[in-house]
Structure formats: C-alpha cells, structure tokens
N, C-alpha and C positions, 0 to 999 in steps of 0.2 A: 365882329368885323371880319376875323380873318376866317369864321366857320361860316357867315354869309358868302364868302368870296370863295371858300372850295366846294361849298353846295350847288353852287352857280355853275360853278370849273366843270363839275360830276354830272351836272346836266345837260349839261351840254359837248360833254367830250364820252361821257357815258355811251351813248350808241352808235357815236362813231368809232369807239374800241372793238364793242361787240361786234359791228359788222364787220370790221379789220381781222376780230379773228373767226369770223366764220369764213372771210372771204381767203383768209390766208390758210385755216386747217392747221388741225397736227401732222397730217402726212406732211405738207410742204416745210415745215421745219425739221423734223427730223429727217428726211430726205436732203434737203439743200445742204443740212451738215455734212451728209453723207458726200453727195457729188462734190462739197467742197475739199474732203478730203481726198476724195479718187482722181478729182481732175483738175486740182487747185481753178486757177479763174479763166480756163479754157473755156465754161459754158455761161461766161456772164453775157454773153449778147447772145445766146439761147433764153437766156431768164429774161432778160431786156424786152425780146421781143414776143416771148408768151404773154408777160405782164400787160402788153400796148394791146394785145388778140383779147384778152381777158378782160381789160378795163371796162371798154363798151357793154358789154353784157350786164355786167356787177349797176354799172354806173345808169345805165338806160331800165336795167330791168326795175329798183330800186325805184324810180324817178315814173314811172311805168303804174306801179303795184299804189304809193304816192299818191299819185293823181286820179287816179281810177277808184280808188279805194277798194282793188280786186284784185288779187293775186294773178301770178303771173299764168300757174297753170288754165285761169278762168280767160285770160288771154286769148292763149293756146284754143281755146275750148271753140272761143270765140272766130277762129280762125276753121273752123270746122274737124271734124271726126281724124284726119288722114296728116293735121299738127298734131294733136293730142296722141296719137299713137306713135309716131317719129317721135314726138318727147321720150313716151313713156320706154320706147326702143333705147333710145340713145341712153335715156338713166341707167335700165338696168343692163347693157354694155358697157357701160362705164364703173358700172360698179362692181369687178371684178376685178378691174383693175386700179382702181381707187383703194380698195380692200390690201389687193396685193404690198402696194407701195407699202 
C-alpha cells in the first residue's frame, strides 16, 4: 500500500523536480548564496521580478514543445532562417556569461 502510493507520488512529482532543477541550475544556487551573503535581502525584488521575466518562457515553452510534439528550436526553425540564428546568437552570448557565474 504504502510502496503503491510513493510509486504514484515519483510519478508524478518526478518531472516536475527535474524540470525545477534544470529550470533553477547550479549556477543560480550557488550564486544566490553568494548575493545573499554580499547584500543580505537588498536583491530580493530583483529575484522577485527575474523569476515573473523567466516564468513565461519555462512555462509557454514547455506547454509549446507539449503540444507540438516539436521542440522549441523546430519552432524557431519554423519562424524562418533570421529566429534561428538570433537564437543560436543569443545562446552562445549567453554563454560566457552563464559559464562565468
């Protein structure tokens, strides 16, 4: 009974964890420790309102990739040549500084 009800629990909480922590990363934790120690809770309505910028994307892309049964980049794809490469730009700008952190 009680291994039918945590096999249940793992199914269904299961890929909500994992996307939690893809969506959250190890930079943003060992970081937010960081800024908590530097600036105690001066940047908690900085986090506040990245978190509400961030939601939409996580939350539409997800629901997006879902329905479609296509990934997001195929999306992109789909939006012609001149999204696809503003992606592929914006990743690897980003990731110099995702690295960094």
């Amino acid at each position: 009974m009680i291994n039918d009800r945590l096999s249940a629990f793992s199914k269904t909480a299961g890929p909500g964890i994992l996307f939690a922590c893809t969506a959250i990363g190890v930079s943003h934790l060992v970081q937010s420790t960081r800024a908590g120690a530097d600036y105690g809770l001066m940047m908690v309505g900085f986090v506040i309102l990245v978190t509400l910028l961030k939601y939409p994307f996580f939350e539409y892309g997800s629901r997006y990739a879902n329905s479609t049964q296509t990934s997001i980049i195929d999306g992109y794809k789909q939006l012609g040549k001149p999204a696809l490469w503003l992606y592929f730009l914006l990743t690897i700008l980003s990731m110099f500084f995702v690295t960094g952190a």
